[in-house]
C-alpha positions as CSV (number, residue, x, y, z in Angstrom):
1,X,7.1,-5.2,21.0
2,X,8.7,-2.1,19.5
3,X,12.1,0.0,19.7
4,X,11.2,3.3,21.5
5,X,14.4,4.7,19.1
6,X,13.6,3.5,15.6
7,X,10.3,2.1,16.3
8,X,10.8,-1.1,14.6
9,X,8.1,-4.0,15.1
10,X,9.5,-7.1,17.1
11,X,7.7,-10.5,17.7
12,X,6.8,-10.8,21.8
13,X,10.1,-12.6,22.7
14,X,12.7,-10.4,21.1
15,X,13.5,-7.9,24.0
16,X,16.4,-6.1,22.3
17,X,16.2,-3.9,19.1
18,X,19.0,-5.2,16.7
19,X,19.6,-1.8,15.7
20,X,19.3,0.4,18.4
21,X,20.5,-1.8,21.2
22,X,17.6,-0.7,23.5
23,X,15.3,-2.8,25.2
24,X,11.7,-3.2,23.4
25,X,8.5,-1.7,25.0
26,X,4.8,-2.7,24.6
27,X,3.7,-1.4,21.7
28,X,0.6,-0.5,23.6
29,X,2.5,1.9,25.7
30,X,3.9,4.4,22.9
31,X,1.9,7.0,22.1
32,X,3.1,7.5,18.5
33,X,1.8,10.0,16.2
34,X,0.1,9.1,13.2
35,X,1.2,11.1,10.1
36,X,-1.0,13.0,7.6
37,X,-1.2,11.6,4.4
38,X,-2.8,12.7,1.2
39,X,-3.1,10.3,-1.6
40,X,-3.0,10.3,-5.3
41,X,-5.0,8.7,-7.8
42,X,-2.8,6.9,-10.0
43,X,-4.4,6.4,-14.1
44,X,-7.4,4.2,-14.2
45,X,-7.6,0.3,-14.5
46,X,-9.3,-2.1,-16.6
47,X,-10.1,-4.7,-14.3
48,X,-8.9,-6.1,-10.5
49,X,-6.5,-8.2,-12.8
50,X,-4.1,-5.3,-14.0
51,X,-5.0,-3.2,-10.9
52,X,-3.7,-6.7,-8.5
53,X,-0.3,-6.7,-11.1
54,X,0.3,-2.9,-10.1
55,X,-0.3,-3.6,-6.9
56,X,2.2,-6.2,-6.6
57,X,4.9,-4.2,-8.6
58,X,3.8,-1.6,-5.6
59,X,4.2,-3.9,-2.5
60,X,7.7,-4.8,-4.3
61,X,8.8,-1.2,-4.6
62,X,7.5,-0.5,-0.9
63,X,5.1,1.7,-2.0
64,X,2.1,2.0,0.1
65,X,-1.5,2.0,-1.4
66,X,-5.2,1.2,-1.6
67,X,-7.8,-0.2,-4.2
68,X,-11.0,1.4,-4.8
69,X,-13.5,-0.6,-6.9
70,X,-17.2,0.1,-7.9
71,X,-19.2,-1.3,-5.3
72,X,-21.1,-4.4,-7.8
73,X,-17.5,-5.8,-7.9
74,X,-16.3,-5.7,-4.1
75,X,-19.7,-6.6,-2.6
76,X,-20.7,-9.6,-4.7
77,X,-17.0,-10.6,-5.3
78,X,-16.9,-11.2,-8.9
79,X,-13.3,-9.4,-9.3
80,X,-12.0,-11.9,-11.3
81,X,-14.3,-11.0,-14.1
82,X,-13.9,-8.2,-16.3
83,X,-17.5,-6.1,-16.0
84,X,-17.7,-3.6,-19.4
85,X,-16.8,-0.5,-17.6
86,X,-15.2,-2.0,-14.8
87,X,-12.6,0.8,-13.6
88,X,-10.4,0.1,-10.8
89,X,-8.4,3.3,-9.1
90,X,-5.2,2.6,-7.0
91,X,-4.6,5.7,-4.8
92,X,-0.7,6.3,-3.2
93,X,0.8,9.1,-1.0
94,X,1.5,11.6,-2.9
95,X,5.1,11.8,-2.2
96,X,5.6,8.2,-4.4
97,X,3.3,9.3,-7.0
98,X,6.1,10.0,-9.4
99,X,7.9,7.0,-8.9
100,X,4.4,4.8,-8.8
101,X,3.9,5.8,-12.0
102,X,6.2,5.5,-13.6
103,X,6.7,1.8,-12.3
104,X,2.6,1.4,-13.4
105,X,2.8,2.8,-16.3
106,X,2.8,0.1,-18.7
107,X,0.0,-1.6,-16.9
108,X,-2.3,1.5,-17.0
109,X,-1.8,1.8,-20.5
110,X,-0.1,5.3,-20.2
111,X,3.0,4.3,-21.2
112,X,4.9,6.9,-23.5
């Protein structure tokens, strides 16, 4: 379910958004528009171990992102160990790339 106002997520038995004061529609029935987005590499990682740690810093800054890996790492799932040369890039929307960094930075190694 999903405010038609605000279009905040419900679970299926909540028929009132708590913000708007509207009654909830199928979700299925909106047809909402999904926004352009361009992305922005953030500094290189040494590993899936420092690129999870930004990623939680991320997620706890509600910053969205991605992970790209080399593809030996994600297909034979041996993330947890640190390949020579293993890079990991984290990509977010360019209008958080600022902040991103900055909140990164010391994990990237491009602190200053």
């Amino acid at each position: 379910m999903i405010c038609p106002e605000c279009h905040a997520d419900y679970l299926n038995h909540i028929k009132k958004c708590g913000d708007c004061n509207v009654s909830l529609v199928d979700a299925c029935v909106l047809d909402l528009p999904i926004p352009e987005m361009t992305w922005s590499a953030l500094p290189p990682f040494s590993g899936k171990i420092y690129a999870d740690m930004a990623g939680e810093i991320l997620d706890n800054n509600d910053i969205a992102y991605y992970l790209k890996m080399n593809w030996a790492s994600s297909a034979y799932s041996i993330e947890a160990a640190n390949l020579t040369g293993d890079i990991v890039r984290i990509f977010v929307p360019k209008a958080s790339f600022e902040k991103a960094s900055n909140l990164v930075a010391s994990i990237s190694g491009e602190a200053q």
